[in-house]
C-alpha positions in Angstrom: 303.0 -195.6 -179.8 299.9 -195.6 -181.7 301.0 -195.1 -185.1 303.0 -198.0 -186.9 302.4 -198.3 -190.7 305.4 -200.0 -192.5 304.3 -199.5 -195.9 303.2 -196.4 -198.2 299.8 -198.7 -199.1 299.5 -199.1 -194.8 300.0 -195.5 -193.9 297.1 -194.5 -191.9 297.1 -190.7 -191.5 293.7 -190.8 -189.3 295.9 -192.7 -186.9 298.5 -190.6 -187.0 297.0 -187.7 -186.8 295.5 -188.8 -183.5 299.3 -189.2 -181.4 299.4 -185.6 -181.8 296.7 -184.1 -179.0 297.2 -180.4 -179.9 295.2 -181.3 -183.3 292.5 -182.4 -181.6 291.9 -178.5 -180.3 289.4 -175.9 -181.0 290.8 -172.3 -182.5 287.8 -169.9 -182.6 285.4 -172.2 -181.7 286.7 -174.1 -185.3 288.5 -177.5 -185.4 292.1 -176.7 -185.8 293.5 -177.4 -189.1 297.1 -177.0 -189.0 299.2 -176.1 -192.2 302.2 -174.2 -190.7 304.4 -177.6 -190.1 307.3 -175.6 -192.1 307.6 -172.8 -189.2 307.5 -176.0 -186.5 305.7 -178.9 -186.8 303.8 -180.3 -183.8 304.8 -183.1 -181.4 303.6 -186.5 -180.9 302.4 -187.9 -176.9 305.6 -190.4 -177.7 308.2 -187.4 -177.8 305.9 -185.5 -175.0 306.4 -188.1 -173.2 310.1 -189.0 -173.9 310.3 -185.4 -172.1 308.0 -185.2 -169.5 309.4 -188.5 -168.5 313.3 -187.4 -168.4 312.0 -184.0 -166.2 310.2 -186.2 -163.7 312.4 -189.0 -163.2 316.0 -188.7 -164.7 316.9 -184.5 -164.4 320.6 -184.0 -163.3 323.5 -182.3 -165.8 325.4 -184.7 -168.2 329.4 -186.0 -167.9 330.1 -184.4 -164.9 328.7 -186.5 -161.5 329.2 -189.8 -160.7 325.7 -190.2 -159.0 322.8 -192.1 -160.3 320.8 -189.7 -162.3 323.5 -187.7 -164.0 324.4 -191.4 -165.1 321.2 -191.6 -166.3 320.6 -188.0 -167.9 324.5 -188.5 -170.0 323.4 -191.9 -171.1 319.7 -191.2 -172.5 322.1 -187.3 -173.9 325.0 -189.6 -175.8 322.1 -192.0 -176.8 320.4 -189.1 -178.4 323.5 -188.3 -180.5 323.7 -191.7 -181.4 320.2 -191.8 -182.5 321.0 -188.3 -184.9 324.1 -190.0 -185.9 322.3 -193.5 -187.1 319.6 -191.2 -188.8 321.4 -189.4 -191.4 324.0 -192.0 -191.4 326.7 -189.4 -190.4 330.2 -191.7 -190.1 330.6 -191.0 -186.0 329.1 -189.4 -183.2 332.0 -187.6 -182.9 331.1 -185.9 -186.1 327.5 -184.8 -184.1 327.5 -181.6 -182.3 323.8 -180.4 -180.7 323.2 -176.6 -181.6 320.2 -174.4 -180.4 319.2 -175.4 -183.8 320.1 -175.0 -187.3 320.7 -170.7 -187.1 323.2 -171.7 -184.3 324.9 -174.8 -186.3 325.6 -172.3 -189.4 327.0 -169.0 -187.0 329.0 -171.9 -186.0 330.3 -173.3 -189.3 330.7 -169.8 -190.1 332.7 -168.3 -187.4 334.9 -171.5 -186.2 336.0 -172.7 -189.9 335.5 -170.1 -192.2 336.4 -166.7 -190.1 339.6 -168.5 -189.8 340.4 -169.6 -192.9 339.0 -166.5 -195.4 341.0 -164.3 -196.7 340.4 -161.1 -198.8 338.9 -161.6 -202.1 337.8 -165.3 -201.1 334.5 -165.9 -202.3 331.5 -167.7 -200.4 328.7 -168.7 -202.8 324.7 -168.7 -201.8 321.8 -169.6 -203.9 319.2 -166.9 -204.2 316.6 -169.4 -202.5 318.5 -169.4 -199.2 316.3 -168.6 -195.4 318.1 -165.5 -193.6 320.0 -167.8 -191.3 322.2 -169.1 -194.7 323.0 -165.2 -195.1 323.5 -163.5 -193.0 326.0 -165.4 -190.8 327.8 -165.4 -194.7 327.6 -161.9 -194.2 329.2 -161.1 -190.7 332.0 -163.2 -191.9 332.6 -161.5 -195.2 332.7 -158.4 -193.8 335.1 -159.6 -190.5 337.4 -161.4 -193.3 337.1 -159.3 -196.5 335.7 -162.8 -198.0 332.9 -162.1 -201.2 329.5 -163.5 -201.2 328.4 -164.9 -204.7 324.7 -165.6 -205.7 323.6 -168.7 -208.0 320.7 -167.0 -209.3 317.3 -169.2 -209.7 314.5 -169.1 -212.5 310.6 -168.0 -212.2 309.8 -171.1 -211.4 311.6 -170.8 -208.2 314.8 -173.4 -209.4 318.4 -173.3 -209.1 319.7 -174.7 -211.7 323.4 -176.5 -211.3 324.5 -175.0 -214.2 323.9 -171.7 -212.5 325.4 -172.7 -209.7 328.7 -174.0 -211.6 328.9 -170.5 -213.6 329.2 -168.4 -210.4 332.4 -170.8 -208.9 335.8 -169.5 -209.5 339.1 -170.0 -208.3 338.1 -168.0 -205.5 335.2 -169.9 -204.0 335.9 -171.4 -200.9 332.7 -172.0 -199.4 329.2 -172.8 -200.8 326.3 -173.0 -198.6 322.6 -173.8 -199.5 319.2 -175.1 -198.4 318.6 -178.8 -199.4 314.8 -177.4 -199.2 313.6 -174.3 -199.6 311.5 -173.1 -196.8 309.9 -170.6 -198.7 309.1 -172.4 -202.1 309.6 -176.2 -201.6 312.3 -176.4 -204.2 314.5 -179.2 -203.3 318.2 -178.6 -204.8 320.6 -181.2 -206.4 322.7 -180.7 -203.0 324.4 -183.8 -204.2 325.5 -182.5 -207.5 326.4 -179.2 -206.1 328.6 -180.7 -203.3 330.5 -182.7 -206.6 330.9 -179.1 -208.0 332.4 -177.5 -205.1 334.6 -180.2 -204.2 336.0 -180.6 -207.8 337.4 -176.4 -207.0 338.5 -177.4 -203.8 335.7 -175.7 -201.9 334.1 -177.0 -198.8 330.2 -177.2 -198.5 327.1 -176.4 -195.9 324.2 -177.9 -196.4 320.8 -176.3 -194.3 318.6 -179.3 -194.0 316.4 -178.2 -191.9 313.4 -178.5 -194.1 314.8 -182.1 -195.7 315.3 -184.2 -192.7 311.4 -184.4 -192.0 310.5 -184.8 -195.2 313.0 -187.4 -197.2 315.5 -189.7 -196.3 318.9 -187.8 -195.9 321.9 -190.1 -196.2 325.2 -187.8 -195.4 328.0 -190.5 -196.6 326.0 -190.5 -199.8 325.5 -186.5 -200.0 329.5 -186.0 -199.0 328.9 -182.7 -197.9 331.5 -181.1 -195.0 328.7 -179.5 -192.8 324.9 -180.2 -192.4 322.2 -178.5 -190.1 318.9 -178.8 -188.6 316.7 -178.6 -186.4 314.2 -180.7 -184.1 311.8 -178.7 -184.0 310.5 -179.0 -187.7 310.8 -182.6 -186.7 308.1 -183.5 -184.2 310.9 -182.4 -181.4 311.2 -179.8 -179.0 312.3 -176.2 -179.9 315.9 -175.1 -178.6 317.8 -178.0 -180.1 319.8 -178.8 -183.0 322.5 -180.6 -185.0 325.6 -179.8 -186.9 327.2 -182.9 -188.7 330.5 -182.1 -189.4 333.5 -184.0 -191.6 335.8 -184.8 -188.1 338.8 -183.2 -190.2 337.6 -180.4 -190.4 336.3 -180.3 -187.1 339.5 -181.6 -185.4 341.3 -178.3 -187.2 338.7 -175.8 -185.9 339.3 -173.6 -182.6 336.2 -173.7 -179.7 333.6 -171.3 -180.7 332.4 -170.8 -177.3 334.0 -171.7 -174.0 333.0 -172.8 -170.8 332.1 -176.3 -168.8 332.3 -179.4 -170.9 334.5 -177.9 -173.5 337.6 -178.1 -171.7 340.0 -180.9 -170.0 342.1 -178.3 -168.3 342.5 -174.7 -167.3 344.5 -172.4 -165.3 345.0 -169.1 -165.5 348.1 -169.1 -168.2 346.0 -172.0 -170.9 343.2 -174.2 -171.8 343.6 -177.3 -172.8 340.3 -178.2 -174.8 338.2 -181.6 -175.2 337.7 -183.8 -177.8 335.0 -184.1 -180.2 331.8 -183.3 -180.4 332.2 -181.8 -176.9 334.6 -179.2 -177.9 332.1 -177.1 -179.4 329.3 -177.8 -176.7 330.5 -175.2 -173.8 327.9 -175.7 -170.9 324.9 -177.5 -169.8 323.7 -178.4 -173.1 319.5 -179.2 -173.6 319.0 -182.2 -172.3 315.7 -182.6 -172.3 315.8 -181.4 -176.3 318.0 -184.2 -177.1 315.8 -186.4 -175.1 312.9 -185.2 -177.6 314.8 -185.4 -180.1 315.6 -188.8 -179.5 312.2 -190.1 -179.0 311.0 -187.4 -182.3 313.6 -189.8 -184.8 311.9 -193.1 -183.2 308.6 -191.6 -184.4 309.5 -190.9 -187.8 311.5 -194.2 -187.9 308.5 -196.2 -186.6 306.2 -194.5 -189.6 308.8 -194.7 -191.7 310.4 -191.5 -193.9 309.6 -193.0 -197.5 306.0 -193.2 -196.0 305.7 -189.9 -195.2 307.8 -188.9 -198.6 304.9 -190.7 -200.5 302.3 -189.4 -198.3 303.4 -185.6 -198.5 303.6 -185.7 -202.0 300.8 -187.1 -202.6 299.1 -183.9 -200.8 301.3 -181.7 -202.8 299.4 -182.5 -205.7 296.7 -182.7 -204.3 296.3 -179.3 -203.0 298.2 -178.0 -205.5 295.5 -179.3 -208.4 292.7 -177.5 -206.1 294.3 -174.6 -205.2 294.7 -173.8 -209.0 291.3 -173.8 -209.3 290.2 -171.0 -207.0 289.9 -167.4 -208.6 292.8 -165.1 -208.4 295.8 -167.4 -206.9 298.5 -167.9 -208.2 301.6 -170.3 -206.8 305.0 -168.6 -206.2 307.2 -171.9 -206.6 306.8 -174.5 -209.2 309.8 -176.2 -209.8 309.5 -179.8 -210.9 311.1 -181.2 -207.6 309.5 -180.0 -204.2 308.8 -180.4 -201.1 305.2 -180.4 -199.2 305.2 -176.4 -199.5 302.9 -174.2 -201.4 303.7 -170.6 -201.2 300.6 -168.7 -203.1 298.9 -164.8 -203.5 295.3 -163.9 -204.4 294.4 -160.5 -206.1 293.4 -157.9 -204.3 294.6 -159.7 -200.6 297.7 -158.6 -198.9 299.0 -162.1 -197.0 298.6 -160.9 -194.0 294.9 -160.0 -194.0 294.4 -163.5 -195.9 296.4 -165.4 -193.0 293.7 -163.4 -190.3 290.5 -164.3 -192.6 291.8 -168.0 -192.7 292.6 -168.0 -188.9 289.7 -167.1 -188.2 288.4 -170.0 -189.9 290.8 -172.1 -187.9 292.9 -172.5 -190.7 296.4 -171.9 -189.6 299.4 -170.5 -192.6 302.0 -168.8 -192.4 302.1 -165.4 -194.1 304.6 -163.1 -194.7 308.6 -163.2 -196.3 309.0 -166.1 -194.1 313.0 -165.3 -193.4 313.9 -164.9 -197.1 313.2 -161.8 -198.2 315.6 -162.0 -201.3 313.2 -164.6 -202.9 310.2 -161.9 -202.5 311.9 -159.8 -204.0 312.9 -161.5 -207.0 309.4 -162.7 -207.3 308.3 -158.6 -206.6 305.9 -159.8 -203.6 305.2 -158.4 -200.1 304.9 -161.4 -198.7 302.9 -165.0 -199.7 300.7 -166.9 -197.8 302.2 -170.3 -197.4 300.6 -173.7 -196.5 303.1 -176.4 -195.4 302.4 -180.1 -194.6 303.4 -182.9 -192.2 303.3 -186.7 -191.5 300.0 -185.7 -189.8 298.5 -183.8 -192.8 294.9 -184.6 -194.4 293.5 -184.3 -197.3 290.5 -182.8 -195.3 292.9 -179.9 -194.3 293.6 -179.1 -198.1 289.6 -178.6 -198.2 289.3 -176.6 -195.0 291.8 -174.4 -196.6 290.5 -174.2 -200.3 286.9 -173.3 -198.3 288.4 -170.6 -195.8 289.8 -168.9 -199.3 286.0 -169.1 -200.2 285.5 -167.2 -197.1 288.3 -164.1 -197.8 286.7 -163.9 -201.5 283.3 -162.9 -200.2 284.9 -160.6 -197.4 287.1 -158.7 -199.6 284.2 -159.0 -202.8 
């Protein structure tokens, strides 16, 4: 591995930027500057590698064959829950369950605990900040259960405030689920303080972390929360894999969401006996090679270090956000005083959409549109905003690419 600063002072984005190869490409006959790393970040040659090498040499399913490489393949699987485990400092692998990813890790949360534990009139309580995937599965449960969904509503600079949050729990609350970072604005909630909240009214809590766990240190035994998601793949790992960390309790209580192979100890035709934890909520062969990736995706962020990239994405927070201030006509959606490396932004007179073409075109790669949380356009009474999202790899050279392809949409739409 190429890339091995220890310090904030020794980070070396140049060096970084070069483990990952799809960087080094041309878009439009333009060098590619990437600023989309909140939709899925790229991947380093250590986590290609990490994959490339399992599907070469070590392919076979997990925990069932007694033969060399399935020994292999469920040693480098259970060493890739251990790795999640040590990561966000979760109290057991038993507690570590790998999901499709973080949609999948919340559908489960919501169908396995709460469909059987809601009862009319219950409440589940939201934040108005939340991605679709913290909604709607809220939603198919309310209406299977005749459970209530409750919104903390959030200010115009894009915050949730926890005194907001406190005023919409009641007696009734059972659940409260809520990004740790927004995807859309970069706010970053007092998940801590919230959790302290619910807990006080007896509530259990789902934390989506799926923009967090790239981006800060995330220390579960601190945060206390019940349930926590996310996904590899805005972590430098493969798409098609995730994590729920769940309190074992609660997990021990739940029923199987799915059934199949690895899920079970016995069957017969008259009952099913299931496995223990994690694997009674993994039915069939699971992703191996994402796990693999995943794996080797934490050892890269471990061997930059996660404070390092903190500092370093923060740094080009305020960076771009000074500069992109300063150019006629925009105006940032989302400025709460904590965030993330997210800037969501409009110009006058430019729909998103023909902004993101203008600046792709200039190699400049955004996301544009409601990016999966409509609710938070709405509030804000936007279409859609273009939004610029950074990553360990990140330069301050990418901020100015992007500050001169908005040069380039002024003079076409002038």
């Amino acid at each position: 591995m190429s890339a091995n600063p220890k310090t904030v002072g020794a980070y070396d984005v140049e060096r970084v930027w070069r483990d990952f190869p799809i960087l080094a490409r041309e878009v439009h006959g333009r060098p590619l500057v990437f600023l989309d790393s909140a939709a899925s970040s790229q991947r380093p040659r250590p986590v290609i590698d990490a994959v490339d090498a399992y599907e070469k040499l070590h392919h076979a399913n997990v925990h069932r064959g007694v033969h060399q490489l399935s020994q292999e393949a469920t040693a480098m699987f259970e060493h890739a829950r251990e790795r999640v485990r040590a990561f966000v400092n979760a109290a057991s692998t038993r507690e570590v369950i790998f999901t499709r990813g973080t949609t999948e890790a919340i559908n489960l949360v919501a169908q396995s605990y709460a469909r059987t534990c809601l009862r009319p009139g219950d409440e589940i309580l939201l934040t108005a900040l939340e991605h679709h995937a913290n909604i709607v599965p809220w939603q198919l449960v309310a209406e299977q259960t005749g459970a209530v969904i409750r919104v903390a509503p959030m200010d115009r600079r894009g915050v949730v405030e926890l005194d907001a949050v406190a005023a919409q729990m009641g007696e009734r609350t059972r659940i409260v689920a809520c990004a740790q970072v927004s995807n859309a604005l970069g706010t970053v909630l007092p998940v801590r303080e919230i959790t302290r909240l619910a807990h006080a009214r007896g509530a259990v809590v789902l934390v989506d972390g799926a923009q967090a766990v790239p981006h800060q240190r995330v220390d579960l035994r601190a945060l206390d929360c019940d349930f926590y998601a996310f996904s590899a793949h805005k972590m430098y790992g493969p798409t098609g894999i995730g994590v729920l960390v769940g309190r074992e309790s609660l997990l021990e209580a739940m029923p199987p969401w799915q059934g199949g192979g690895d899920m079970i100890l016995t069957v017969s035709f008259e009952k099913t006996t299931y496995n223990e934890l994690p694997f009674k909520f993994e039915a069939g062969t699971p992703n191996i090679s994402g796990a693999v990736g995943l794996a080797a995706a934490i050892d890269y962020i471990d061997s930059l270090g996660i404070d390092n990239i903190h500092a370093h994405e923060q740094r080009l927070l305020m960076i771009a956000t000074e500069k992109l201030s300063r150019v006629p006509g925009l105006t940032i959606i989302g400025t709460a005083p904590q965030k993330a490396s997210v800037i969501s932004f409009t110009i006058d007179g430019i729909h998103p959409h023909d902004l993101g073409t203008i600046l792709d075109a200039e190699g400049v790669a955004v996301r544009t549109g409601h990016h999966c949380a409509m609710p938070v356009m709405e509030f804000f009474n936007v279409p859609a905003t273009a939004r610029a999202s950074f990553g360990c790899y990140s330069r301050e050279s990418d901020i100015d690419a992007l500050v001169a392809a908005l040069g380039k949409a002024h003079e076409v739409f002038s």
